[in-house]
N, C-alpha and C positions, 0 to 999 in steps of 0.2 A: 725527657727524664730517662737517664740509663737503668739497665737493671743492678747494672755494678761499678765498681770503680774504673775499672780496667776498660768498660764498655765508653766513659765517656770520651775518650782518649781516641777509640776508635772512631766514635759518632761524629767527628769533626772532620768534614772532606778536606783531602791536601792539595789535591788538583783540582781544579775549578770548572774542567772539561771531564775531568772522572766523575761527578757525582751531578752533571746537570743535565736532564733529559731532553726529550725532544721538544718539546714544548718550553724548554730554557728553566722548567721551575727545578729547583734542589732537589736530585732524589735521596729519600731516604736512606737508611743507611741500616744493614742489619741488624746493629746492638740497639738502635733505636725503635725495629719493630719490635724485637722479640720479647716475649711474653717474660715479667718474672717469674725466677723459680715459686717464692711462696701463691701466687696464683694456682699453679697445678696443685698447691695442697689443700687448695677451696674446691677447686674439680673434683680432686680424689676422694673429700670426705663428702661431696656430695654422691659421687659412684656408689661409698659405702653406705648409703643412708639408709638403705629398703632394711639393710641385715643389721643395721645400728637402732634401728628403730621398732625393729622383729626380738632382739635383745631386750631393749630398754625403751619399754613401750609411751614411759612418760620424757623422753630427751626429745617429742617433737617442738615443744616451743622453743630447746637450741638447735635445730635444722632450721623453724623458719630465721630464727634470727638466723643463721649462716646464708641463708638462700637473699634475705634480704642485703645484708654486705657485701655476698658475691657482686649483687646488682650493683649498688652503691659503687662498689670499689670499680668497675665495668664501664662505668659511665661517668666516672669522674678522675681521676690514679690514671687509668688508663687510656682516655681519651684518644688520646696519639696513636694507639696501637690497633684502634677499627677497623684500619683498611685492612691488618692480617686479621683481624678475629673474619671480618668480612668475606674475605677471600677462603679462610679453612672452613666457613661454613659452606660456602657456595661449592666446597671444592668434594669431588668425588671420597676421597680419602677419607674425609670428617667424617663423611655420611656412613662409608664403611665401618670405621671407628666403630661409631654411634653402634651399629646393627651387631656388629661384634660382641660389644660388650651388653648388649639385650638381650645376644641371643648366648653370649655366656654364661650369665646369669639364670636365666632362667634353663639351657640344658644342665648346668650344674646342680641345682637345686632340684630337677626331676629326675637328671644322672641317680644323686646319692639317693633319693629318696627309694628309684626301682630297685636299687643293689640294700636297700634295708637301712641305709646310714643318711634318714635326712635329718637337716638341722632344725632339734628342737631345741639345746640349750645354747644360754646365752654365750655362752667360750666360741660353739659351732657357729653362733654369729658372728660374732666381733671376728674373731680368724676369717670369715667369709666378708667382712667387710674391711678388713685388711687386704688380702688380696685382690678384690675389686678397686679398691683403691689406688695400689700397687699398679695393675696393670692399666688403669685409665692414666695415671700421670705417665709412664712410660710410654703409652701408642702415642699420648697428646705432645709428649715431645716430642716424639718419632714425625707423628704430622706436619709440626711446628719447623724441624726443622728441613724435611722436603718443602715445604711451601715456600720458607727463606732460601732456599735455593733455586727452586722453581721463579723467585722474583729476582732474585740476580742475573739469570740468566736470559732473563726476558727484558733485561735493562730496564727493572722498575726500581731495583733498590741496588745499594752498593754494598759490597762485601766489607 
């Protein structure tokens, strides 16, 4: 399954010695691991959830439904695409990510709070859960696509 049109085009090896590894089986091929873009907007509004839910204290039974079709869509939609989800977790960078954004969070929110300006109203959320959102789909590409380079180059997928 490609992400885009453009991608299936690519996803089709032309040489038959460019895209077949050591082991003789097909490597995959970039547009066929990479994550689609609407995935990173189930990441991001899970990043915003703490400040979306700090807002609007009765939207948690739409975060679980969101939490639930992340999964759904994780393990089914994306099937194909485990070995990178596999690998960005395993992999240094995620983990970074991950700490980043815990520890942006919460120095932000104790940031404003010593300087007199924490977030009590709902605006002060949702803007805070905007930007956390913001910034996990951006790292998560950024991750996404070092790791798709990192496996081209290590002759597990083709470009």
């Amino acid at each position: 399954m490609a992400s885009t049109g453009t991608d299936a085009a690519a996803s089709e090896p032309t040489a038959g010695l460019d895209a077949v590894g050591a082991a003789g089986e097909l490597l995959p091929s970039v547009g066929e691991m990479r994550l689609p873009s609407w995935f990173f907007g189930f990441e991001g509004g899970l990043a915003g959830a703490f400040d979306l839910l700090r807002a609007f204290p009765s939207a948690w039974p739409a975060l679980i439904l969101l939490v639930a079709i992340n999964i759904t869509v994780s393990l089914t939609l994306l099937r194909k695409r485990l070995k990178l989800a596999k690998l960005l977790w395993r992999g240094k960078g995620t983990r970074k990510v991950a700490f980043a954004l815990v520890g942006l969070r919460i120095g932000t929110h104790v940031l404003l709070g010593a300087l007199g300006f924490a977030l009590v109203s709902a605006l002060g959320h949702v803007v805070m859960a905007l930007v956390m959102a913001a910034v996990t789909v951006g790292l998560l590409a950024y991750v996404q696509r070092t790791a798709l380079a990192a496996l081209v180059t290590a002759g597990k997928a083709t470009a």
